[in-house]
N, C-alpha and C positions, 0 to 999 in steps of 0.2 A: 504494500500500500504506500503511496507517496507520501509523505509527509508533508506536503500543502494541497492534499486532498481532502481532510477536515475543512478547512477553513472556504474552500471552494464549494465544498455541500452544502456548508453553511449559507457563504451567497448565495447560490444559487435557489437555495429553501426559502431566503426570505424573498425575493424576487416573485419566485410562483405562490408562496402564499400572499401576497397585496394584487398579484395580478388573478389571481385563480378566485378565491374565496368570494368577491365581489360577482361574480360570474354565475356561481357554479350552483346547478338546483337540477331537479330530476323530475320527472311525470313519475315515477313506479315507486315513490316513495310516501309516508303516510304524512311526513310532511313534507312536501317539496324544497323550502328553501332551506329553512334556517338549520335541518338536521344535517343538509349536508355538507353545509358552511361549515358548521361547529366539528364533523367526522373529519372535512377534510384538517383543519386547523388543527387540530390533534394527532394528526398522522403526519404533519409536515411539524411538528413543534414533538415528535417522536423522531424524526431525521433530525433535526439541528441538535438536540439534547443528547443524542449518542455521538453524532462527529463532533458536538462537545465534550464529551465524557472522552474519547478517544482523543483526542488533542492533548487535554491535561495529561492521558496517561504517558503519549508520545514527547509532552515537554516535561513530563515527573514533576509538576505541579500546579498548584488550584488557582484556574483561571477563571477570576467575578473580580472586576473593575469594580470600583466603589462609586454610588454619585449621590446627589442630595435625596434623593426618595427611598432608601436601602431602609434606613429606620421607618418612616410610615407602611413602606409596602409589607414588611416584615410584620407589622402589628396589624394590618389589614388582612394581611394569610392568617395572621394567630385569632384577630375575631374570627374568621369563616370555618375555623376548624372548632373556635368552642361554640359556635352554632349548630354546627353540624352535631354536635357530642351532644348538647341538649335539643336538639331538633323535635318535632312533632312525627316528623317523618326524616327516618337518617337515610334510606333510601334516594329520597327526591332530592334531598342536601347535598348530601353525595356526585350523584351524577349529571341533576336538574330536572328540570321539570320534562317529561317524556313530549318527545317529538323536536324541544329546540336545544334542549342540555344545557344552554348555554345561560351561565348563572351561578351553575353549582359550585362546588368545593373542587370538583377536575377540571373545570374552563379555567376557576377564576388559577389556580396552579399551574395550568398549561400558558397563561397570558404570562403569571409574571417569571416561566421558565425565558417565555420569549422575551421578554423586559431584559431580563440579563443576559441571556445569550445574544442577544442584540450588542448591548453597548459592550457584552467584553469579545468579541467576535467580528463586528461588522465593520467591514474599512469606512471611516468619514468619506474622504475622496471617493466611495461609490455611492452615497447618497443622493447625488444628480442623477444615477443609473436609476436606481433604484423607482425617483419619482418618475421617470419615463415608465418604468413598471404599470406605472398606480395611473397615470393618466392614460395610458393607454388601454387598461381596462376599465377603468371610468369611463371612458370616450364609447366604449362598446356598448356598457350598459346605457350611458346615456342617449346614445342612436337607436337603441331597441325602447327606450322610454319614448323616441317621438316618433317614431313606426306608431308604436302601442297609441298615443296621441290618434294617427291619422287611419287607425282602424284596423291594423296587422294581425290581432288575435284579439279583438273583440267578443266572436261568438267559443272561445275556449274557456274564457273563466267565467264564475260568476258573478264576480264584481264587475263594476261597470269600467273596468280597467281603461277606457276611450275617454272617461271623463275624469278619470284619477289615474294617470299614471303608477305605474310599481314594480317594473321593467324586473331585472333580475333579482331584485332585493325580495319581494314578496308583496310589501306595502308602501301606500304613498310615503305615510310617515319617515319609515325605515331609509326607504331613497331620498326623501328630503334632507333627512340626517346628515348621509351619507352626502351628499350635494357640498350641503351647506359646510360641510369638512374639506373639500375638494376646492372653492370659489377662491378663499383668500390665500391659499396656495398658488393655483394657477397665477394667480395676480402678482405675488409676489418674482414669479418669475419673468413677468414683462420686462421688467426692468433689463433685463441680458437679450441686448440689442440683437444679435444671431435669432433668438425665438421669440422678440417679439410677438411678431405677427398671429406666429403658431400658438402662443400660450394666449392671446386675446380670444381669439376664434375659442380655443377650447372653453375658455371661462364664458364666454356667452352660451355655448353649447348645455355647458353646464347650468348655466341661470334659464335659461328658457325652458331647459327639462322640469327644474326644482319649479318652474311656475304652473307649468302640467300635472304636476303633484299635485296642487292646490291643499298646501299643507302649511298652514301659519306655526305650527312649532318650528317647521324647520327652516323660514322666514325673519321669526323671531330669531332662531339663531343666529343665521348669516349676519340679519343687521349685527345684532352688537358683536360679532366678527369682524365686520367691517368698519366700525364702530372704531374698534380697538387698535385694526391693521392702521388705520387712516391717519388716527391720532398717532402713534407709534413712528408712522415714515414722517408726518409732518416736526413730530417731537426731534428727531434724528438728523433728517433733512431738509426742513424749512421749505423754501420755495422752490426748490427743487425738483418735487413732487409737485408739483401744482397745476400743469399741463394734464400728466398723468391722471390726476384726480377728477380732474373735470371732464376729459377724454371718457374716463373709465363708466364713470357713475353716472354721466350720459347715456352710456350706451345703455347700459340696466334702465333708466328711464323708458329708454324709446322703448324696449321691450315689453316692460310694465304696462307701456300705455297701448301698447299694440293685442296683446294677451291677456291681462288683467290682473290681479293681485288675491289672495283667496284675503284679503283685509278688505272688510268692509266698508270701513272709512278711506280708503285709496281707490277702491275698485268703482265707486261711482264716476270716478273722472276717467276711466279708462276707455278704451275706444269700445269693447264689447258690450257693456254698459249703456256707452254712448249711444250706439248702432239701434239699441234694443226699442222697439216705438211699447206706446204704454200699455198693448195689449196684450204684449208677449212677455211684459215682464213679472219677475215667479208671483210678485205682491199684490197682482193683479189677475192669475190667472182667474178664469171663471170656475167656481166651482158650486155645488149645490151646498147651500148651507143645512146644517145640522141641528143647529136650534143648540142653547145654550145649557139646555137640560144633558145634551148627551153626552157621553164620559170618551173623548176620542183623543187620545196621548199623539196621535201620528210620530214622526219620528222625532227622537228628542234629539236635544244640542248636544253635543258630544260634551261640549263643558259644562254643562251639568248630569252627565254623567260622571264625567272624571269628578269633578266634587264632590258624589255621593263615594264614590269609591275612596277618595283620598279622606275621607272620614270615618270609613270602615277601616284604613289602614291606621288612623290615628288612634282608632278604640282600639286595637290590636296592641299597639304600640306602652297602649297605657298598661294594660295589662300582663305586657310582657318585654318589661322595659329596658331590663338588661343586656340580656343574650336572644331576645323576640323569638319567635316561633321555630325559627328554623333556616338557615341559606334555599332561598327558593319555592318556598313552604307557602306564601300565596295563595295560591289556589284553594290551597289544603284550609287555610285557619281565616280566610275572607268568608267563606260559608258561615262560621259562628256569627262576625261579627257585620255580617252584611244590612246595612241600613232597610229597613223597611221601605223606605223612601223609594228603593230601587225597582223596587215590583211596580213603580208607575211609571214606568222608562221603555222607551221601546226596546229595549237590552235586557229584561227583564230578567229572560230565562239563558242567557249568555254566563260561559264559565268563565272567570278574569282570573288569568294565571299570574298576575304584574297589579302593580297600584296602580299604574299609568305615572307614573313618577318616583325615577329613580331614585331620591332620598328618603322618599318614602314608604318605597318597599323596602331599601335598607333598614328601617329603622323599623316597619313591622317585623320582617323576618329574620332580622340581625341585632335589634336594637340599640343602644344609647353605643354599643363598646363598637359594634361596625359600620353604624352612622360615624361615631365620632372618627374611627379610623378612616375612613373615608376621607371623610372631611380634612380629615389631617394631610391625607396624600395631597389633595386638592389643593390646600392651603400652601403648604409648603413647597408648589412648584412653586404656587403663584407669587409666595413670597420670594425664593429665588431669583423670578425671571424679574421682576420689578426691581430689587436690589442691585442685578445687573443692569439694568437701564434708567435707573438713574444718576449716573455717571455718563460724562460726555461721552458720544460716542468711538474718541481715539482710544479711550481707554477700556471699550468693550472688552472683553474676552472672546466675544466673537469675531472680532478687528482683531484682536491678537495673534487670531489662531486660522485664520481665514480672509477671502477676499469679499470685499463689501455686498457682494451677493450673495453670497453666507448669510450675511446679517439680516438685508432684507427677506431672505428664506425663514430664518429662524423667526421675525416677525410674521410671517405667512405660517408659518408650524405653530406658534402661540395663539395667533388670532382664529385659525382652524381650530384646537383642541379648545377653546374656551367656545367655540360654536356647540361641541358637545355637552357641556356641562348645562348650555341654557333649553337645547333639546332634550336632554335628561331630565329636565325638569319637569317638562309638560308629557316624557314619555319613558321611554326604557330603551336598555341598550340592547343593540346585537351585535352578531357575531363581528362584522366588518367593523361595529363603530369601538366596540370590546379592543381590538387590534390597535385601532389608530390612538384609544382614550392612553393604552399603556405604551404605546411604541412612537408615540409622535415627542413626549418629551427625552424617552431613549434618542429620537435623530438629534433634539436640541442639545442636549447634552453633548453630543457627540461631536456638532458644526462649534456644541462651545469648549472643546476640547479640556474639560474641565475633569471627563473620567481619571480616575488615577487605579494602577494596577503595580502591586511588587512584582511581574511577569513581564513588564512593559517591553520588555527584549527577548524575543523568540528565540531559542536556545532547545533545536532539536538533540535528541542525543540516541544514539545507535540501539533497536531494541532488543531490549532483553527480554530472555525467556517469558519471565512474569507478563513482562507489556506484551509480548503477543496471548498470552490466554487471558489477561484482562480486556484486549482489545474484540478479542474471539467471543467470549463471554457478553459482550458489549454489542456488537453486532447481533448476536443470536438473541437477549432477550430482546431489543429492541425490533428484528424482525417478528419476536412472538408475539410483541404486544400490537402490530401492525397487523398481523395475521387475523387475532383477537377483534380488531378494529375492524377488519373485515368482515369476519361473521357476524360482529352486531349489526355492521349497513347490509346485509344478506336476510339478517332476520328479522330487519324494519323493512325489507322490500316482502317477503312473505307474510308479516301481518299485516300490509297496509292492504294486500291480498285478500287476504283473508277480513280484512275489518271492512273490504266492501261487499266481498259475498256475504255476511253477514245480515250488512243491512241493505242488502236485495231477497234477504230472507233463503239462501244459495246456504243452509246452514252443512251440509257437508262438505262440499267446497273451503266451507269457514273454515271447517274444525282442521283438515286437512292443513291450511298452512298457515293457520296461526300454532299446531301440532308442528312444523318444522321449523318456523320459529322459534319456539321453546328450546328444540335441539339443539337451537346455535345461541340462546340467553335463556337458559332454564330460570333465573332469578327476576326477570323481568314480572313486574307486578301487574302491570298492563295488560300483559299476553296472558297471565294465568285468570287476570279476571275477563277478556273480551274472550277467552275460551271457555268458558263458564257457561253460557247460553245455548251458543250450538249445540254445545257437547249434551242440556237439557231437552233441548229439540229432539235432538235425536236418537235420545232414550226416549221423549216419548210417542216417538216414532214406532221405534221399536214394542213400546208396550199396548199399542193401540192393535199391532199386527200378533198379540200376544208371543213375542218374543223375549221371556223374564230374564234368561239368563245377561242378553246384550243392554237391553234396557239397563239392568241395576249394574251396567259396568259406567255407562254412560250420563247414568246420573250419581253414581257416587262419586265419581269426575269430575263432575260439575260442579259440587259439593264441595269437594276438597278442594280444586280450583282455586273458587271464589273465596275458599278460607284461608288457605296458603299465602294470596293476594293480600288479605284484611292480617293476616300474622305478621308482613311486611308492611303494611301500608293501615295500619288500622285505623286513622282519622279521618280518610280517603273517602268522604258522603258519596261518589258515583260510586267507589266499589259496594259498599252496604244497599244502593237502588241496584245492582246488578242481585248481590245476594236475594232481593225482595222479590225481584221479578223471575229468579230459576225457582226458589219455591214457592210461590206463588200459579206458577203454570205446571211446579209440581202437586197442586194439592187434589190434582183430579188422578192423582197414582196414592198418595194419602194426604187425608185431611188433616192430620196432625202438620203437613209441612202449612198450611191456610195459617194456623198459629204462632209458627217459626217468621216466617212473614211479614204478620203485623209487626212481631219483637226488633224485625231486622230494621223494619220501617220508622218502628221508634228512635233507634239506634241512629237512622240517618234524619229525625226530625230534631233531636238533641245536639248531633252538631251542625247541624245549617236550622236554625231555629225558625227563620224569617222567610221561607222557601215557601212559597203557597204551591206549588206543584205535590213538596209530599203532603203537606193536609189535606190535597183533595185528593190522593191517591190512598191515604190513610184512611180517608171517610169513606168510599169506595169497598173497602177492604174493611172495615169492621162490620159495614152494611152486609157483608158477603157473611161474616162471620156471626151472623145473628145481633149483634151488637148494637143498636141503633141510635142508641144514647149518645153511646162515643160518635158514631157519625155523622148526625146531626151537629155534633160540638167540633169535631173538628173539620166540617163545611164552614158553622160561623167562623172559626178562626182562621178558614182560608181567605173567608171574603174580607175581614178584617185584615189582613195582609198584603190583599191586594182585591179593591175595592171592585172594579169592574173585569173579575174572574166570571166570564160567561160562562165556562163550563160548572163551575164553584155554582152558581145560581137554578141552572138548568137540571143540575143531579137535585138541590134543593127542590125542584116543581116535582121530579120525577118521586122522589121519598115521601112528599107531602100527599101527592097525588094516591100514591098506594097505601097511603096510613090514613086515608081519608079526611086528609085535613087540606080541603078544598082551599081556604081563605087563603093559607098561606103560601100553597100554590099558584095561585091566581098572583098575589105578592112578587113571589118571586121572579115569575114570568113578565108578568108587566114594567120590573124592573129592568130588563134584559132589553124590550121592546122600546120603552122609554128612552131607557137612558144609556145604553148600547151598542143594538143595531134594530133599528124597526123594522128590519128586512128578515131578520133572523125565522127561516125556512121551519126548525123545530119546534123553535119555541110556538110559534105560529099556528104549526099542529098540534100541540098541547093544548095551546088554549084553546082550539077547537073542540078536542075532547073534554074539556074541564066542560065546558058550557052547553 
């Protein structure tokens, strides 16, 4: 092996992860983007960590440069690991939440491997290489973001992706992010007269996709990006920039006014706007009015749902204020404390894996010790890069150590990463923005030649025996743990398989390769509960054709399954609605499981308390169970929960009606008609039979 072949795997690794990862998403996968952003990023940060482990061994000593973020990031790994130790779910902590990973206790370790192998590793002088990587896949996704615009794969997804751009990222949000990390970079580079031209062109390219987003978080970002960049080169270079500035921030103009702005205090002057005469505009369309009786939510503002949500994550936080729930845990402990508020949102019945704001999911599912670490990393670049700039600029350290395009780069690398902190606010990260959040002040660091290493002089030496079975040993786990990596994106391409034949009701199909699934992650909690139901189907397949022997294999399967699931993931409210519904459709094999059931049900009305789906599925089921007290009582408290539950009302007519208490069916009914849908086809022939 050569001995500056480490250090070439290494470039080479970080090159295709900035240029790949932004890219890369699959059709055969259960989640198309972000699982295979997050698989790839961990099998390219599994190549760099062994040709770095193989380096030290080939130079006989420990190669990690020292820079200002080693103490924060350090106590940032040390919260995420005693989160994970008291977690709700050490599972989900562990690896992340299933489908994006990216979160958990192995991203957030696999980012800051990449943090160091970065600055002790990466040559400065290839860092111009490098953004030619990053723009040139930028450039890609941003050309398939305005395809997407003019119609290219409209009828493929189901979001209106023609009116929202989301190109290779997954979502507008995400690529706006992503954008608005991209703009005050490319800018920065105008200044190196040779690319001019090239780097203007791309930064429009860029701004006119981020506006087909139509996504004001990642809007907000740019500006105070731009914001920062502006002030920054004006503080620096005074008049100098002043052509440039006016040049620049014109052109964003014209665009703005030609496409429009998703701000609504801007977008009135804009030409789209403009164009619109007063009959086609949204404030005007014609529609049948409704009368002020009736209860019709239409779609709600997405900022008031984040606010109900980010006051679900604050009640979390109160009561689990130290170490919070869990790294990732979200999902898991929003259920408990989910605002009632939210069952009047058209999101109603939406599962929110994230607060919609990075500090404060932090601080639910991390609390006060990896909010605060956090914050500490955050603080102390920014304390950093500001100590360094205010000092004239001969006495930079980026003037030191580099040429004045250096400088202005590293102002385009600062005023980029602060674009992420102000879109983490309104949102959460992923995998690409994960990258740039830990590896952008790694390049600053690096143009500010400030790393310090006792290694700083490469000093190979002839190997010995030991280093070739250290380096042997080195290579081979590292390919087992890629192999590994393999079979998990194998056996998320077989459940995602299987999780549609399921719900095309296709239940052997299901069971089949969510069954070879398991082969290649038997511990996945996911896979042993979405195999849980087939596996019931198809015992009671079997037992309908009086076949007992295959039947009772197939439903004690199912059984264990879903329990094996809930022994790993025991907090997990959809796994307990999975348990509710195999015994449930088991109880026409015995009635004893009708009982198991309800208890499962309780189980999942205890920790998602505020959920009107299982009260009315709870009222349902006691009704079934002779019970009727209970069901009645828990219809009111679904309708209490969420007020205009049409199906909550209509099971109400249909109990009333059979228990003979006409009035209050008539009640119930009339409430539906009134103040819901007057159209409503059932209720309609209800009342016909009432009268």
């Amino acid at each position: 092996m050569s001995i500056r072949l480490p250090d070439k795997v290494i470039e080479i690794s970080f090159y295709l992860l900035f240029f790949l990862i932004p890219l890369i998403f699959t059709p055969v996968n259960y989640e198309l983007f972000e699982y295979n952003k997050m698989m790839l990023t961990y099998s390219l940060t599994l190549i760099i960590t062994s040709a770095w482990l193989i380096k030290m061994i080939k130079q006989k000593s420990f190669i990690v440069r020292r820079t200002p973020l080693d103490l924060p990031l350090s106590v940032f790994l040390l919260s995420q690991i005693v989160s994970t130790v008291f977690s709700w779910d050490r599972h989900v902590s562990f690896f992340g939440y299933y489908s994006r990973f990216n979160g958990g206790l192995l991203s957030t370790i696999s980012y800051l491997l990449l943090y160091f192998a970065f600055v002790s590793n990466f040559p400065p002088e290839k860092i111009g290489k490098l953004l030619k990587f990053i723009f040139t896949s930028s450039l890609l996704v941003s050309v398939y973001g305005i395809l997407e615009r003019l119609g290219i794969d409209k009828n493929i997804w189901v979001q209106d992706v023609q009116n929202r751009v989301f190109s290779t990222l997954g979502q507008p949000n995400w690529l706006a992010a992503y954008l608005a990390v991209l703009i005050p970079i490319s800018i920065s580079e105008i200044f190196k007269t040779k690319y001019a031209i090239l780097n203007t062109i791309l930064s429009l390219i860029f701004f006119l996709t981020l506006i087909f987003t139509k996504s004001r978080s990642g809007f907000l970002g740019l500006s105070f990006g731009l914001l920062v960049f502006w002030s920054l080169q004006f503080y620096i270079y005074k008049k100098k920039i002043l052509k440039s500035f006016i040049i620049y921030n014109s052109l964003f103009i014209i665009l703005i006014f030609l496409f429009g702005v998703p701000l609504s205090q801007i977008s009135r002057y804009t030409l789209p706007e403009l164009s619109k005469t007063k009959t086609n505009r949204p404030s005007e369309i014609s529609a049948k009015p409704l009368g002020s009786s009736v209860i019709d939510i239409g779609i709600t503002e997405s900022s008031t749902i984040r606010n109900i949500v980010w006051r679900g994550a604050l009640d979390i936080f109160k009561d689990y204020p130290l170490f919070g729930t869990g790294v990732e845990t979200f999902a898991v402990s929003y259920f408990k404390y989910r605002p009632v508020e939210h069952n009047m949102t058209s999101e109603w019945d939406f599962l929110y894996n994230k607060a919609h704001n990075e500090f404060l999911n932090y601080a639910a599912t991390t609390g006060i010790f990896g909010l605060g670490s956090y914050l500490l990393f955050i603080f102390v670049f920014l304390f950093w890069f500001i100590k360094n700039f205010q000092r004239p600029a001969t006495n930079l350290p980026v003037e030191a150590s580099a040429k004045a395009g250096d400088q202005r780069l590293t102002i385009g690398l600062f005023s980029a990463w602060l674009t992420i902190v102000i879109t983490n606010f309104f949102g959460f990260s992923v995998v690409i923005i994960q990258l740039l959040f830990y590896l952008i002040p790694a390049m600053i660091f690096l143009l500010a030649a400030i790393t310090t290493s006792p290694n700083s002089i490469k000093k190979y030496f002839p190997a010995a025996s030991y280093q070739k079975i250290m380096t042997f040993l080195t290579v081979m786990f590292g390919t087992y743990l890629l192999f590994r990596l393999g079979q998990f994106w194998l056996a998320d391409y077989y459940f995602a398989k299987g999780n549609l034949a399921a719900r095309a009701q296709e239940y052997l199909p299901a069971y089949k390769n969510i069954k070879k699934a398991l082969l290649l992650n038997q511990n996945e909690p996911l896979y042993l509960d979405e195999i849980a139901f087939p596996a019931a189907q198809i015992g009671l397949a079997y037992f309908s054709e009086n076949r007992a022997t295959e039947s009772a294999r197939f439903i004690n399967e199912a059984i264990a399954s879903n329990q094996k699931a809930l022994l790993i993931s025991p907090r997990n409210v959809n796994f307990w609605k999975t348990r509710t519904r195999i015994l449930y459709a088991l109880s026409i094999v015995n009635q004893n499981y009708l009982n198991q059931s309800v208890i499962s049900l309780e189980k999942a009305k205890e920790l998602s308390p505020t959920d009107p789906k299982i009260r009315y599925n709870l009222a349902l089921m006691y009704d079934a169970a002779a019970d009727r007290q209970k069901a009645y009582r828990e219809l009111e408290e679904t309708i209490r929960l969420k007020v205009n539950y049409r199906d909550a009302y209509l099971a109400q007519a249909v109990f009333y009606k059979r228990d003979n208490q006409n009035q209050k069916a008539l009640q119930a009914l009339n409430f539906i008609l009134t103040r819901i849908n007057p159209a409503d086809e059932e209720a309609l022939n209800l009342l016909k039979e009432l009268k």
